[in-house]
C-alpha positions as CSV (number, residue, x, y, z in Angstrom):
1,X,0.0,0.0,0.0
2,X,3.2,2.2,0.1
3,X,1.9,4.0,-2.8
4,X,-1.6,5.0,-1.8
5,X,-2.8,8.1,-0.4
6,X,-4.0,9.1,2.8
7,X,-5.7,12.2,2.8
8,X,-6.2,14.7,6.2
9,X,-7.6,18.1,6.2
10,X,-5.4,19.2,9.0
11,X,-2.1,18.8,10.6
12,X,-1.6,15.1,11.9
13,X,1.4,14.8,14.9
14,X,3.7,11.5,14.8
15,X,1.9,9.4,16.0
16,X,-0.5,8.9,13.8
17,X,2.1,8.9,11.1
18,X,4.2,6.0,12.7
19,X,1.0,4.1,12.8
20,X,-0.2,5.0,9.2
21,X,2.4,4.8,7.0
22,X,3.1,1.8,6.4
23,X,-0.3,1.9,4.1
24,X,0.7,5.2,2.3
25,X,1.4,8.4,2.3
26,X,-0.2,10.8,4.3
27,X,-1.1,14.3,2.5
28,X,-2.7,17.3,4.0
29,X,-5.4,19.1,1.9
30,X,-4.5,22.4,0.8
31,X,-8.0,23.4,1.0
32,X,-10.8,21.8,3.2
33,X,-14.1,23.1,1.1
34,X,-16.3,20.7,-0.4
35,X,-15.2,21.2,-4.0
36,X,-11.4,20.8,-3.5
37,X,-12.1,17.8,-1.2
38,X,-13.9,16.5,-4.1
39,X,-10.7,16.7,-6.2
40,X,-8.1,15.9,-3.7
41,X,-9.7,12.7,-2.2
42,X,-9.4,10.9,-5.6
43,X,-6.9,7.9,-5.0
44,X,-7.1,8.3,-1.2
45,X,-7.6,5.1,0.9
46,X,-8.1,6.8,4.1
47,X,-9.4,10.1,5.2
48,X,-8.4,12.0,8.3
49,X,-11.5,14.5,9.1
50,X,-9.9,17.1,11.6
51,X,-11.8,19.7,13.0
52,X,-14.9,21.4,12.1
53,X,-14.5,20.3,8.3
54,X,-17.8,18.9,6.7
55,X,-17.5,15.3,4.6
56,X,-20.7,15.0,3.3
57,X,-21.9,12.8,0.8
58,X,-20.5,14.3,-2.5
59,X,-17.0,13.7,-1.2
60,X,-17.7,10.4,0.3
61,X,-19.0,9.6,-3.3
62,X,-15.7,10.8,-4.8
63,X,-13.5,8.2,-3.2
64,X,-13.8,5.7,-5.3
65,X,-10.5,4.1,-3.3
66,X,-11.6,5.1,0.0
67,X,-12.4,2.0,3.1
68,X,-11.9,4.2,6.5
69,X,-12.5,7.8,7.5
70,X,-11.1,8.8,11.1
71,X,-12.6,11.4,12.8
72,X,-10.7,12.7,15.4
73,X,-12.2,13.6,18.8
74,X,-15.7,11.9,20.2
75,X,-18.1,14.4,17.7
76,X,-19.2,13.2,14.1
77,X,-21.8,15.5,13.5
78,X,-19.4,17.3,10.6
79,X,-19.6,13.6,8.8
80,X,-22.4,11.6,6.9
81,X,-22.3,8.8,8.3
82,X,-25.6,7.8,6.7
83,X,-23.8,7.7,3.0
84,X,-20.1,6.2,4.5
85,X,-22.1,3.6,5.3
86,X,-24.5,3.3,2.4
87,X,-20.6,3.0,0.7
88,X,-19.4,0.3,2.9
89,X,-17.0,2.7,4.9
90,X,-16.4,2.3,9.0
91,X,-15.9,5.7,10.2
92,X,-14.0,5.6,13.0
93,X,-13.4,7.9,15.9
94,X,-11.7,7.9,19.3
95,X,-14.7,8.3,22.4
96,X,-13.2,9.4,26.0
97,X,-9.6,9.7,24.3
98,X,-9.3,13.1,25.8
99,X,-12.1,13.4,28.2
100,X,-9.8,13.6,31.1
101,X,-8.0,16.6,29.0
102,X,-11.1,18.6,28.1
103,X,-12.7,18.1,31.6
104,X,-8.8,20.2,33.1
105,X,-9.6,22.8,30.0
106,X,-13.1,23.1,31.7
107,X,-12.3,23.6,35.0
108,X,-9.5,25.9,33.9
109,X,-12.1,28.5,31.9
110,X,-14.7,28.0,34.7
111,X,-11.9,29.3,37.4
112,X,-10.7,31.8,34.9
113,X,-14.3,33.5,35.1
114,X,-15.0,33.0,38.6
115,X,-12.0,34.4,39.9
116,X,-12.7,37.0,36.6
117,X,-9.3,36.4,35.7
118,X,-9.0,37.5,32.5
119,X,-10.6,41.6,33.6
120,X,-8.0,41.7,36.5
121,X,-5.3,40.7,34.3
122,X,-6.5,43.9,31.8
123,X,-7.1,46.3,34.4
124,X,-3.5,45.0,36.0
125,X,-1.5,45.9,32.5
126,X,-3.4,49.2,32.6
127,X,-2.3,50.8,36.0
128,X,-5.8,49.9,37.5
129,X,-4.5,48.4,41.3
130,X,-7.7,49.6,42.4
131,X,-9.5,47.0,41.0
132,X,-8.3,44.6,43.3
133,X,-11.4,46.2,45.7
134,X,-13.9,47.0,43.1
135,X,-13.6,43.9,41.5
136,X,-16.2,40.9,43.2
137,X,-14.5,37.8,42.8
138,X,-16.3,34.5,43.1
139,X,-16.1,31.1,44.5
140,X,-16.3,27.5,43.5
141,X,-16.3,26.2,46.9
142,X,-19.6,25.8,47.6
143,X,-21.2,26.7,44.2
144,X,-24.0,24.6,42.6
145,X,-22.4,23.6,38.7
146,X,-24.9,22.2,36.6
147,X,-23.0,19.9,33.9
148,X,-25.3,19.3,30.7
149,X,-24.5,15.6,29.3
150,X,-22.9,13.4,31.8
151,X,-20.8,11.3,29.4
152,X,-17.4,10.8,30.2
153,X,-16.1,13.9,30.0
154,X,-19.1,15.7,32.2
155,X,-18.0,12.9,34.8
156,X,-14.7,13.6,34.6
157,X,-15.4,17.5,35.5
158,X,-17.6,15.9,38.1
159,X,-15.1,14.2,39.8
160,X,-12.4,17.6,39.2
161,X,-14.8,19.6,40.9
162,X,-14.7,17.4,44.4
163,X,-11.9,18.8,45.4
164,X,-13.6,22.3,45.6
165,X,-16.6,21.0,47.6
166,X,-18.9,22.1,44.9
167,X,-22.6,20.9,44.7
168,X,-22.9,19.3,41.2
169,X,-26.1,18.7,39.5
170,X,-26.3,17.1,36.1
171,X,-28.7,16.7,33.1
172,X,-28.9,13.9,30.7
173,X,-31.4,11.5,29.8
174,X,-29.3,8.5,29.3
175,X,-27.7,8.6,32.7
176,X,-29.7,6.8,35.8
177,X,-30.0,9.0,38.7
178,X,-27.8,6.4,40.4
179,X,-25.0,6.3,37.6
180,X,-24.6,10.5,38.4
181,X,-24.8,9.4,42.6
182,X,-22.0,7.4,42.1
183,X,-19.5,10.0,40.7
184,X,-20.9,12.3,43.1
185,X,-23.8,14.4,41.0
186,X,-27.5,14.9,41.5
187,X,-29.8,14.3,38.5
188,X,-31.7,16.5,37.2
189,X,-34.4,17.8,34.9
190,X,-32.8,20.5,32.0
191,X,-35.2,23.6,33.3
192,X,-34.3,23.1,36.8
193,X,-30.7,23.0,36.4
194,X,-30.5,25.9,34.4
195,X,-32.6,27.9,37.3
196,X,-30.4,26.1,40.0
197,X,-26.8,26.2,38.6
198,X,-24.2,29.1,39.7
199,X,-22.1,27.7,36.4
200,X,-23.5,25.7,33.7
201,X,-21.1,24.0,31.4
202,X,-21.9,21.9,28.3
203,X,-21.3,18.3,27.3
204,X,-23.8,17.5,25.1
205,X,-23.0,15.8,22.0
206,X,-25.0,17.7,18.6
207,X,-28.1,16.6,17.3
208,X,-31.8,16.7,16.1
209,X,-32.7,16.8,20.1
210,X,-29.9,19.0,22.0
211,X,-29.9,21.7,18.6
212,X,-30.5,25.0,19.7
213,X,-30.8,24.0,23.2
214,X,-29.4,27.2,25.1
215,X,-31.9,29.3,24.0
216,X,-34.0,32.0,25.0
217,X,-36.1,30.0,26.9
218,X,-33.4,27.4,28.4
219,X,-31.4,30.9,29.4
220,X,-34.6,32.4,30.8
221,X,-35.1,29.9,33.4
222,X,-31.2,31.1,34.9
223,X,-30.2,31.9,37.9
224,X,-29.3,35.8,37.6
225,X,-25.8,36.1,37.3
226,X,-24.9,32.5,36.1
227,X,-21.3,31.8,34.5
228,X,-22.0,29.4,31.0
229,X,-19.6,27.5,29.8
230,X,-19.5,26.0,26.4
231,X,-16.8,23.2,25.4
232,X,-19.2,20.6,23.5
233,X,-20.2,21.9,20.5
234,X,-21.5,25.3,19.1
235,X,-24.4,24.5,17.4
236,X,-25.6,23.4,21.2
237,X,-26.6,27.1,21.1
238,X,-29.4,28.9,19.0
239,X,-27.0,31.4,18.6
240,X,-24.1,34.0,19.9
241,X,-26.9,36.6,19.4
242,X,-29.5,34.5,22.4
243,X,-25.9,34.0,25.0
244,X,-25.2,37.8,24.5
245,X,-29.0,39.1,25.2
246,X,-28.1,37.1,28.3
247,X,-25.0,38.8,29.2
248,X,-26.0,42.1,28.2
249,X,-29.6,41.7,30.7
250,X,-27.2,40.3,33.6
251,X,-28.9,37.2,33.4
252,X,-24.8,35.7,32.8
253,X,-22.5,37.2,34.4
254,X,-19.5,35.7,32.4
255,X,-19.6,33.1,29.3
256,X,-16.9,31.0,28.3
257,X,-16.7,29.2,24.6
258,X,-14.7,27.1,23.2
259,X,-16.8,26.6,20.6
260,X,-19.3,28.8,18.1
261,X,-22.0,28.0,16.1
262,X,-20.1,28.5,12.8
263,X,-16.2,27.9,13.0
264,X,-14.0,30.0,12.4
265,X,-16.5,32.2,14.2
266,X,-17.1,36.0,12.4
267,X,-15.4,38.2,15.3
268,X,-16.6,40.7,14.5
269,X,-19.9,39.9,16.3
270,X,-20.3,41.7,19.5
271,X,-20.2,39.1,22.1
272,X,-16.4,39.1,21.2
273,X,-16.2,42.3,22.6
274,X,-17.8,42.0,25.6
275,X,-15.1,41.7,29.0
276,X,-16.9,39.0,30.5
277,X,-16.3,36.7,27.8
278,X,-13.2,34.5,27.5
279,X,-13.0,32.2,24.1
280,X,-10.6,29.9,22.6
281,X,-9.9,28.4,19.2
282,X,-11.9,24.5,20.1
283,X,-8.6,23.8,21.5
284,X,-9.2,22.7,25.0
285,X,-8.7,19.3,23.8
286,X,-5.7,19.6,22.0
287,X,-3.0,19.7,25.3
288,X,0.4,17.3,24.4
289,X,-1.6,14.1,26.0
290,X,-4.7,14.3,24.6
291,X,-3.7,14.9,21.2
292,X,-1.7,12.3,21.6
293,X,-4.0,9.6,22.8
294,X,-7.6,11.3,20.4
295,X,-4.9,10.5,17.4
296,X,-3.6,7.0,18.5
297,X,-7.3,5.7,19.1
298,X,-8.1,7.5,15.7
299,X,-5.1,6.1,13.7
300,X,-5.4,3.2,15.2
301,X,-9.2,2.4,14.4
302,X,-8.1,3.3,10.6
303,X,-4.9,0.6,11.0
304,X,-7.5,-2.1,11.7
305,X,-9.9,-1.5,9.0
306,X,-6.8,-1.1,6.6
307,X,-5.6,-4.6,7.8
308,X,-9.1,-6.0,7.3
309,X,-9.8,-6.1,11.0
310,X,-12.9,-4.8,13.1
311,X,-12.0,-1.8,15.0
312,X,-14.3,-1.1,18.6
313,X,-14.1,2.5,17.7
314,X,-16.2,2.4,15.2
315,X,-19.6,4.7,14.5
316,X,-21.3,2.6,12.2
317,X,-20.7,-1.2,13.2
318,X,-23.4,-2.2,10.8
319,X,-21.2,-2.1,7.4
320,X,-19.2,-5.2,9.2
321,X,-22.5,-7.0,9.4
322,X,-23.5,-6.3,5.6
323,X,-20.0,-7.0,4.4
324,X,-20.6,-10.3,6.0
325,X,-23.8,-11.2,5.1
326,X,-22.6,-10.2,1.1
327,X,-19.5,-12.8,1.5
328,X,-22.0,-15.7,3.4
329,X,-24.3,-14.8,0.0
330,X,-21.8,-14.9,-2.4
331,X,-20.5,-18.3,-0.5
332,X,-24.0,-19.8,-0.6
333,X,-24.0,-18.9,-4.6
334,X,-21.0,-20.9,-5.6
């Protein structure tokens, strides 16, 4: 396979290309939209999706070659996997890789805002001392955090958050009330943790039923001068426009987000103005270790499929079973 391609649309670290390249070279798209991917993914076997970059069906379709797309980190929302697997193609992806490493980014933005770390550091540079008494600076100990999705990395946080004897409170229907006791959270319904929580953070993976779910409504149950924090996935949101109403009324005191609706966000949009909101680049994820381990489970998943193997990392399982059932068919024939 030395001379096939493997296609990314971002930056891969060594690791994945010690484990990769024994079935070809890796390449890295000069361009991510959907009409150069169309174009570059021609005599690719693999495809590396990296980020926010869409694959939909019209560049799935284009790869004649391809039999594995890796999709780094636990979100797939940015791939359809509805015509990868009408195409026979596993799409894997690496699940609680870096949980432990996006649960540290979260507790690091949530102190950031309650200890309002970010205006102090401002007001410091500019010959403000004063600000040290005019500025009120929060507490975790003995806040109420409301986590929303209590997969592995909201149990992660959980846990993190122990240590400051914070009340934690979670929301997410696939989670037993005794699953959440047992990593020390309470659980509860969606409107009542958004009226209850002194710092909401997100979780949630995207789709049809979590869309659009900090809205006007979700944020008008809040408890007045509530710190959100976002590190799932922007479209979690209705919109910057619904967050900033919030901020603006006082119903949020602070927001952070690690990720927008639409990425690379426009920043010209006002909430990135605002001095109570601290953002960074969807890269909470990406410290030395959990790149390291979201790109071995991701390379390695693609090393399996590539060697004709079943990987457990795997999105859509179900291509395995019709691949068999076409080779007990084809045995039954002859």
């Amino acid at each position: 396979m030395k001379n096939h391609r493997i296609l990314s649309t971002g930056t891969v670290p060594p690791v994945a290309k010690e484990i990769l390249s024994r079935f070809g070279r890796i390449e890295v798209a000069s361009r991510t939209d959907e009409d150069s991917l169309v174009k570059l993914i021609s005599g690719s076997v693999a495809l590396f999706v990296r980020g926010v970059t869409r694959i939909p069906a019209r560049v799935i379709a284009a790869g004649k070659e391809l039999r594995v797309i890796g999709r780094t980190g636990a979100g797939y929302d940015n791939v359809d996997i509805d015509a990868a697997t009408e195409r026979g193609i596993p799409v894997v992806f690496s699940p609680g890789a870096g949980a432990m490493y996006v649960a540290e980014g979260t507790l690091a933005v949530i102190l950031a805002l309650v200890k309002r770390l970010p205006e102090l550091d401002l007001k410091t540079r500019g010959g403000h001392w004063q600000a040290r008494d005019s500025t009120v600076i929060g507490d975790l100990n003995g806040s109420v955090v409301g986590l929303v999705g209590f997969g592995r990395i909201g149990r992660h946080v959980a846990k993190l958050l122990r240590a400051f004897e914070a009340r934690v409170i979670c929301y997410d229907p696939a989670v037993s009330k005794e699953a959440a006791a047992a990593v020390g959270a309470e659980s509860v319904g969606l409107d009542d943790l958004f009226a209850q929580s002194d710092i909401i953070t997100l979780h949630a993976p995207l789709n049809a039923q979590t869309r659009g779910m900090v809205n006007r409504h979700t944020l008008g149950q809040v408890k007045r001068g509530a710190i959100l924090v976002n590190v799932a996935r922007g479209g979690l949101m209705e919109s910057l426009d619904v967050v900033f109403e919030a901020l603006e009324s006082g119903r949020l005191s602070a927001v952070g987000l690690d990720v927008f609706p639409v990425e690379p966000p426009d920043v010209s949009h006002r909430i990135f103005h605002h001095p109570r909101v601290l953002c960074t680049p969807h890269a909470l994820g990406l410290s030395i270790k959990g790149s390291q381990a979201i790109f071995e489970m991701a390379s390695r998943g693609m090393a399996e499929v590539l060697e004709g193997r079943i990987p457990k990392n795997v999105v859509n399982p179900e291509v395995f079973r019709r691949a068999s059932r076409r080779s007990h068919q084809r045995q039954a024939v002859r």
